[in-house]
N, C-alpha and C positions, 0 to 999 in steps of 0.2 A: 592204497593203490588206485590208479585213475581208470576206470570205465571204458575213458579214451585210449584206444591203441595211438602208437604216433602213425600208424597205417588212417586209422580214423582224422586224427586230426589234419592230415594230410590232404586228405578226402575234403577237409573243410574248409581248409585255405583254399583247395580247388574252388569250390561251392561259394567261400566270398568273392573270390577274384573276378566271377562271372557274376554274381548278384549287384556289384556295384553299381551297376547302371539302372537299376532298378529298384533301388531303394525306398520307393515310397509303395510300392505294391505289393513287396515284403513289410514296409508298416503296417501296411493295410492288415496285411494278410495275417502278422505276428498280434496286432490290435483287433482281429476277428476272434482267434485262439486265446487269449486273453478274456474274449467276453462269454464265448459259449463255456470255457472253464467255471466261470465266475460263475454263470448263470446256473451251470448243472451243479455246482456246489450250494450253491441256491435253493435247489430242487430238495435238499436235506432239509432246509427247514421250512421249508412248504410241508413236507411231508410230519415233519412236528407240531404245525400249526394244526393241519389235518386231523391227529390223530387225538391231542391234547385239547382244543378248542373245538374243531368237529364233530369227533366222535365221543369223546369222552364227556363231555358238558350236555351232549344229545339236544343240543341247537340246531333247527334247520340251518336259521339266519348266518349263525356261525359257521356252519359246516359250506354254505354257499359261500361264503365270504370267503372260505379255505381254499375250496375249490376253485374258485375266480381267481386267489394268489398264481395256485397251481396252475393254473390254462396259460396267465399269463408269461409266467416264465416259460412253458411248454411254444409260444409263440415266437420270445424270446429266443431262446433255442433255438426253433426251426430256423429265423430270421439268420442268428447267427453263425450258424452250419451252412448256409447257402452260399454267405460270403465268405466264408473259411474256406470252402470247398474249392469256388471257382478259384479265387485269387491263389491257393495252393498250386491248383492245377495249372493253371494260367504259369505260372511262375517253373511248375517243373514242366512243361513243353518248350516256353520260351529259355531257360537255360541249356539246354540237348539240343537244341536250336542252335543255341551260338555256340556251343562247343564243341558242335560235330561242324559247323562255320571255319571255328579257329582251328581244329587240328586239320582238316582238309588245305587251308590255308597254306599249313606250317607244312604237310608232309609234300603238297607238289612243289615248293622253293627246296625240301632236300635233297641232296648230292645223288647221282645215281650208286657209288658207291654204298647209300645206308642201305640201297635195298637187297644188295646183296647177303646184305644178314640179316633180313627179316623179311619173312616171306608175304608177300603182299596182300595174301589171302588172309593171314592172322588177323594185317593191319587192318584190312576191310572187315573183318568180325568184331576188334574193338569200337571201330567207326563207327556200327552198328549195333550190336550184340550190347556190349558195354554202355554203350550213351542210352541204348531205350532200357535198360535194367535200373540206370541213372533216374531218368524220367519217370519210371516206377516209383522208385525213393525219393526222388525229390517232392513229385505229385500228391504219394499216398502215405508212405512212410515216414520218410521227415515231420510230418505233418503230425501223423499219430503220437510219436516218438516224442515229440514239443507239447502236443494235448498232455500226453498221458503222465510228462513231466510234471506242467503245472497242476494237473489233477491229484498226481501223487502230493506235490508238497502244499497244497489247499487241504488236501484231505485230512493230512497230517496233522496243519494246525486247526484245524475243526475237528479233530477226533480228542485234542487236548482242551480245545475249549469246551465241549461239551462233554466229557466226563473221561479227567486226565487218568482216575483209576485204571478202567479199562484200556485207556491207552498205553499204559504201560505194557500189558499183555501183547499187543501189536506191536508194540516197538523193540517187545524180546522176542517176535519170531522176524525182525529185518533182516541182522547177521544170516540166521536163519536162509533167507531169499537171496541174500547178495552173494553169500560165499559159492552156490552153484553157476550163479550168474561171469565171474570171475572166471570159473573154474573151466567153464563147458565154452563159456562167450569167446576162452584162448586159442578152443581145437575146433570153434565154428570159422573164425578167420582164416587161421593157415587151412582149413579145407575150402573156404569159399574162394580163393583165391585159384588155387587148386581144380577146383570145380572150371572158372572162368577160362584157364586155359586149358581146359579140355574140352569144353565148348568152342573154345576159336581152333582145336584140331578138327573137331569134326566139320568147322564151315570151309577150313584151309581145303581139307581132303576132296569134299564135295566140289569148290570153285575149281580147282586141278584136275578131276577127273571129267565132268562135263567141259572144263574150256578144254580138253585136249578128245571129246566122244569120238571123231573119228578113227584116230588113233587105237584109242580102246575096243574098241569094235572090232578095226582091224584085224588084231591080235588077239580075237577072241578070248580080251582078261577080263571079261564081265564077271566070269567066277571070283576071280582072282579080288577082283577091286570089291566084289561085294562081301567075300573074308573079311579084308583091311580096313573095310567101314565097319561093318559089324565090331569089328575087334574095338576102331578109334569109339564108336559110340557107347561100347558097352562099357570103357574105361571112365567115360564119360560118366555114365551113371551110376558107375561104386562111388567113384567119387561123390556125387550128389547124394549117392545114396549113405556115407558116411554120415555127410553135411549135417541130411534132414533127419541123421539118427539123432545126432547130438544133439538138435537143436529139441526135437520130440524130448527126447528126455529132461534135457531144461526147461521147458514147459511142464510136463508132468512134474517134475519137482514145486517148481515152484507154484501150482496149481495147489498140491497138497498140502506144503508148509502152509500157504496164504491163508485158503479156506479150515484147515485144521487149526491154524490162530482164531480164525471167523469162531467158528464150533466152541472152542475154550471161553472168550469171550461172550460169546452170548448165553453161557452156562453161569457162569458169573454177572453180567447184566441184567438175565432175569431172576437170579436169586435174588437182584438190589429190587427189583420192580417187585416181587412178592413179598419183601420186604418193607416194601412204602418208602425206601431210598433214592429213587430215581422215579421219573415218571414213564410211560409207558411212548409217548412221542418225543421222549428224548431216547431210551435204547432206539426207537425205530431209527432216529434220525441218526445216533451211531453208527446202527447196521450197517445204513445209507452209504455213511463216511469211508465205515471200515470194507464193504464190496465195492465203492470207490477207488480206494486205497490198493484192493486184491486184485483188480480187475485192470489197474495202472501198469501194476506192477508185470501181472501176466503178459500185461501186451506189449511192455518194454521187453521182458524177456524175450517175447518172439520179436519184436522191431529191431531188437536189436541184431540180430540173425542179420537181418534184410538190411542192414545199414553196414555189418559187417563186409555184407556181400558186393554192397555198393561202396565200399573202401575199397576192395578189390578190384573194382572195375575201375574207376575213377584213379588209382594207383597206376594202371595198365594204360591210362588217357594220358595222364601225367606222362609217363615215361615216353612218349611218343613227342608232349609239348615238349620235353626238355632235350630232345634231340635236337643235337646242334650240325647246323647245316655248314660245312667246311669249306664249300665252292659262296664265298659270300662276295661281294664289292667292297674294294678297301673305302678305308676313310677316307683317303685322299687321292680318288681315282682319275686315273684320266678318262677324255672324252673324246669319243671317234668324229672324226667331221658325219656332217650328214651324207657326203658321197665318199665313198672306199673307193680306193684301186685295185684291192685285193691283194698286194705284194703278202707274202709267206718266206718269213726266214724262220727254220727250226735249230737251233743251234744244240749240240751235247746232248740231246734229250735224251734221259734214262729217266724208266719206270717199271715198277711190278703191280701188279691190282693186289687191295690191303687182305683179300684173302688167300694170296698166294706171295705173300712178299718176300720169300726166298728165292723166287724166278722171276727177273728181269725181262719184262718184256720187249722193253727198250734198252739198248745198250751204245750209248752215244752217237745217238741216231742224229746226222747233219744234211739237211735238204734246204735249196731256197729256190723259190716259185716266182717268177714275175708276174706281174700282175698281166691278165689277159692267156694266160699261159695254161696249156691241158698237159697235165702231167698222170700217168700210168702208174700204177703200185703194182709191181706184180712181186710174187714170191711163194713160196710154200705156208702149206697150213701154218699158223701160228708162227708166222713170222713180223706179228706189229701190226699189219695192214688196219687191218678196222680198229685197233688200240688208239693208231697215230689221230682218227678219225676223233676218237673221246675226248685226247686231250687238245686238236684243233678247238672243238667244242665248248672246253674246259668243262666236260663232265668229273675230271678227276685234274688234278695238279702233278706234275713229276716229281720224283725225288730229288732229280736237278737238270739242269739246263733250262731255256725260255723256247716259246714261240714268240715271235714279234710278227703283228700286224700290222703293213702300212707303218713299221718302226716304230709300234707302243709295242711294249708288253702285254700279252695278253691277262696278265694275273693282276697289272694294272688297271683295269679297265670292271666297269661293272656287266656282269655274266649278260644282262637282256639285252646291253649293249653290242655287244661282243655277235650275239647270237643272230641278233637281225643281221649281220654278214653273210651269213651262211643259209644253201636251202641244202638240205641232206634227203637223199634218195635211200634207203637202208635194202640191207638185201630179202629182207622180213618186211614188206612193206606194211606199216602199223596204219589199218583206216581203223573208224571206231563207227558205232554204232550211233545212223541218223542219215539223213538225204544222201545223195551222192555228191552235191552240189556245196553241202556244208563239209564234206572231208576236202572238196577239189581249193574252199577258202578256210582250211584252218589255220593257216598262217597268215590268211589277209582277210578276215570274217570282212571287212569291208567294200570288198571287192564285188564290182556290179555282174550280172548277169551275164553281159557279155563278154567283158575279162574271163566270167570265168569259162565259158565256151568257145574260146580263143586258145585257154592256155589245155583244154581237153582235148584242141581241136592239133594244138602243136604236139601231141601228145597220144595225137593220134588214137584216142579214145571217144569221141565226138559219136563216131558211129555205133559203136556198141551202148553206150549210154541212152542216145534213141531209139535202143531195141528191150531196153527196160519197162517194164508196164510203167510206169510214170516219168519215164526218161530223167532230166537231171534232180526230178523232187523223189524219183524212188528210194526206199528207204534200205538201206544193207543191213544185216547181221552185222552182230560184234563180231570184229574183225573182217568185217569183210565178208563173212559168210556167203555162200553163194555167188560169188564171183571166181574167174579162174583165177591161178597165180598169175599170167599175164595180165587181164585185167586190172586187178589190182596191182600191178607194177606199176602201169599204164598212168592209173587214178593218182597215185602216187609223184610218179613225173610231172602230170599236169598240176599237183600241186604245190611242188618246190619251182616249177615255172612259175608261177601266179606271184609265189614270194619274190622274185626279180631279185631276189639275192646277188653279189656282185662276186661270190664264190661258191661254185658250185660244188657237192659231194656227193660222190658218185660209187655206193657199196656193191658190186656184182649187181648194177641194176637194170642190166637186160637178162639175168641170170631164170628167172622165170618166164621169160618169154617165149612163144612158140618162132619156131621159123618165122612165119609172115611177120609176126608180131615185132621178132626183133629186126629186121628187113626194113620196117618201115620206120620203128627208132633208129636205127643206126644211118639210117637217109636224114632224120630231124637230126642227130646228135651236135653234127658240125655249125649248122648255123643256129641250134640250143645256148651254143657253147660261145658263140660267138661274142667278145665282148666279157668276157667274167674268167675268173682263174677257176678252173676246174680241177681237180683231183679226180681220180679216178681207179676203184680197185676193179680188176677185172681180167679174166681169165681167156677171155673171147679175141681173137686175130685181129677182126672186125675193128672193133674198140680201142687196141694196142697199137694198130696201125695209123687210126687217128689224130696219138696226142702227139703233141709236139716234143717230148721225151718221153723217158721210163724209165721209173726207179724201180733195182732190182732189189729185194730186203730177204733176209736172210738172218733167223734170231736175231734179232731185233737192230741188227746194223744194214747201214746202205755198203752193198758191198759192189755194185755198178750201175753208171746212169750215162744214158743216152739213146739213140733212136733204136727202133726195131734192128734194121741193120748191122748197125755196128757190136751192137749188142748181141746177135746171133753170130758174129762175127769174133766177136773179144771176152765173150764172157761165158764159160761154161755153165754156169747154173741156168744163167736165160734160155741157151741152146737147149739145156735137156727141159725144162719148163715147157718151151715153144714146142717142142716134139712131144714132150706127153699132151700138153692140155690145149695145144694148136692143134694137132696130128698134120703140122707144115710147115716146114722151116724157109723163111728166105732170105737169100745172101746179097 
């Protein structure tokens, strides 16, 4: 039976796929491990020279001679431990390095779809959590695990060249050491694995509960939430606490067999020594061989734990790289010219999102927008509205019908393509943690100073951003922290201005605004708008009376389109819509 799990070997194609670029620092590194081996196997028969030509002949001459062997391989050693050491560690920083590089990579090109089934908090724990456990075993483990390899099978053949009798004794307690190692090494994996994701619940728990402390507090669930940890942690640590049972008693086994071999044999070796069978710096250098041998083995038994552990994480990286991103660009995509007009034909589109694919969210929904054109989405909750916004987007694909842009298909076309079209306003406005100035250019980081205090200014945020202790270099909380919801609307607006996109998307985004605030948006709106097709969801009179139509949506179909008027006029869903969430109707 093989040592290796296919979980391990797993783990190792991981581990070459990333080492390929570095292959001569792994020489190095494998050609340091090879010599401090060598050397410390070495050290056995310095210690017989020592004992047989030193001590026993009672030569100073000799005995300094021995000891100058001794020091020098001891220099040896140091020399070669130095360079094992770094080049190890060098090699597992640099590989956690690139592979927390490459899944980062891999997980912001995928669909927003995957994240709906995997909570982002886990992902951020494997990110982390995982890759520096990685770094551990690549660094210190791996390392040991490859020593204590060639140690073992040096030892072995030096425990046969210098006296195969006794060797036999050690090689009937192997079975002995393997069969535990086997046995214990099967329920150390399935629990280390086990373990890992009960550590990515407790980081999940923690990032969810602090990103939402207001809330928490609120609702005075501090109790509550500090149960739910308690509970996720303590689970946390049966588990581990299994782990490091098993692994504890694999070690004590094989502690006992080794050195209880050790004890037989050297009951036997000194009966040869009193005998005048063997010489007295040949057992010693046995000994040597055979606590070489004991001490290999010990340490594989517990490395191997620690590499178990690291299949497990490395398994959990894996499965993140092989996630396949579904919104990709075809092979043979078309190309948008460099300037859009913005034209929107949505033709049959039907859709449900893949965790609810029983309910249609879309149900042969037919719109088309001219380009330069402000069009209205109103309708009742979950009626499509910010759906239609996804698949504008191409965050998700429909079940059937197309979008055409400017008459391509949008599934044609490659996604980064596609997306420099559009500047989306969301009704959650998403800033992130850093200047004010770096969220007002995240979509055009190249954009000068005064751009960007143009598109604050159209945006009507200019003034409060100069009331900041460092005005546009202050720095926000994640999310925005510390900013009102206007505010951050505001910051928001001015930075889908700055993208000059030639299709505007517009989610309830005067929806957090105060009076003044939206007062003064809805005075920029029109000549915002001016020049670009805008869409627009939104609940406000204000807003509705601006665009140049408005589509009425209703589960997931267009069930009437046209001006406020006509519409308050011809269509009863709009009339009672306009009276609940207007409080005004005009005819």
């Amino acid at each position: 039976m093989s040592l290796l799990s296919p979980r391990l070997r797993s783990a190792l194609r991981l581990a070459r796929r990333f080492a390929a670029p570095y292959r001569w620092q792994l020489a190095g590194a494998l050609l340091a491990l090879l010599f401090t081996a060598g050397v410390t196997l070495s050290i056995g028969q310095g210690i017989r020279l020592l004992v047989d030509q030193g001590l026993l002949t009672q030569s100073p001459a000799m005995l300094e001679r021995s000891i100058g062997v001794f020091m020098l391989l001891v220099l040896l050693l140091a020399a070669g431990t130095f360079s094992r050491f770094y080049l190890v560690s060098w090699l597992g920083e640099r590989f956690v390095a690139d592979i927390r590089k490459r899944v980062f990579d891999h997980l912001i090109e995928l669909h927003p779809g995957f994240y709906e089934h995997n909570r982002a908090s886990e992902i951020q724990s494997r990110l982390t959590a995982d890759t520096t456990l990685l770094q551990t075993v690549i660094g210190s483990s791996l390392s040991m695990a490859l020593r204590n390899a060639l140690m073992l099978v040096g030892g072995v053949i030096l425990l046969f060249v210098t006296n195969p009798k006794l060797s036999a004794i050690v090689l009937a307690a192997l079975p002995l050491v393997i069969a535990p190692i086997l046995l214990f090494g099967r329920r150390v994996r399935r629990l280390s694995r086990q373990s890992q994701d009960r550590v990515a619940d407790v980081g999940s728990y923690v990032g969810e509960t602090l990103g939402q402390i207001k809330t928490v507090q609120a609702y005075n669930h501090q109790a509550e939430d500090r149960s739910r940890f308690a509970a996720t942690v303590e689970r946390a640590f049966e588990t581990a606490r299994q782990r490091i049972a098993q692994r504890a008693w694999l070690i004590t086994l094989v502690i006992v067999l080794v050195l209880g071999a050790v004890a037989v044999m050297l009951w036997v070796g000194g009966m040869d020594v009193i005998a005048g069978r063997i010489s007295g710096g040949e057992l010693a250098a046995f000994v040597f061989y055979s606590l070489i041998v004991g001490m290999a083995f010990g340490t594989l038994s517990e490395v191997i734990g620690e590499l178990q552990r690291a299949a497990g994480a490395a398994e959990r990286i894996a499965e993140l790289l092989r996630a396949r991103n579904e919104i990709a660009a075809p092979a043979d995509c078309l190309h948008l010219p460099e300037q859009v007009a913005g034209r929107l034909d949505i033709e049959a589109l039907r859709f449900a999102y893949p965790t609810r694919p029983e309910r249609l969210v879309l149900d042969g929904l037919e719109l088309h927008v001219a380009a330069g054109e402000t069009l209205a989405l109103v309708g009742p909750s979950g009626a499509g509205k910010s759906t239609l916004f996804d698949l504008l987007l191409r965050f998700f694909d429909p079940l059937s019908g197309r979008i055409l842009l400017d008459g391509l298909p949008i599934e044609r076309l490659d996604p980064r393509d596609l997306r420099r079209c559009f500047a989306l306003v969301s009704q959650q406005p998403a800033l992130f943690y850093g200047s004010v100035e770096d969220n007002i250019r995240y979509g055009r980081p190249e954009a000068s100073a005064e751009e960007v205090e143009a598109a604050a200014r159209a945006a009507h945020a200019h003034e409060f951003i100069l009331q900041l202790p460092e005005g546009y270099r202050s720095c926000l909380g994640e999310g925005g922290l510390g900013l009102s919801g206007g505010q951050r609307q505001r910051l928001a607006i001015a930075r889908a201005l700055l993208v000059d996109a030639p299709i505007l998307l517009l989610d309830e985004a005067t929806s957090a605004l105060d009076a003044q605030s939206e007062h003064l948006i809805q005075q920029a709106l029109p000549a915002l708008m001016a020049g670009r097709t805008t869409l627009v969801i939104a609940h406000r009179l204000a807003t509705v009376q601006n665009a140049d139509r408005i589509a009425v949506l209703d589960q997931g179909r267009l069930v009437a389109l046209g001006t406020h008027a006509e519409l308050v006029a011809g269509n009863s869903l709009y009339r009672r819509l306009a009276e609940l969430q207007f409080g005004v109707v005009e005819e």
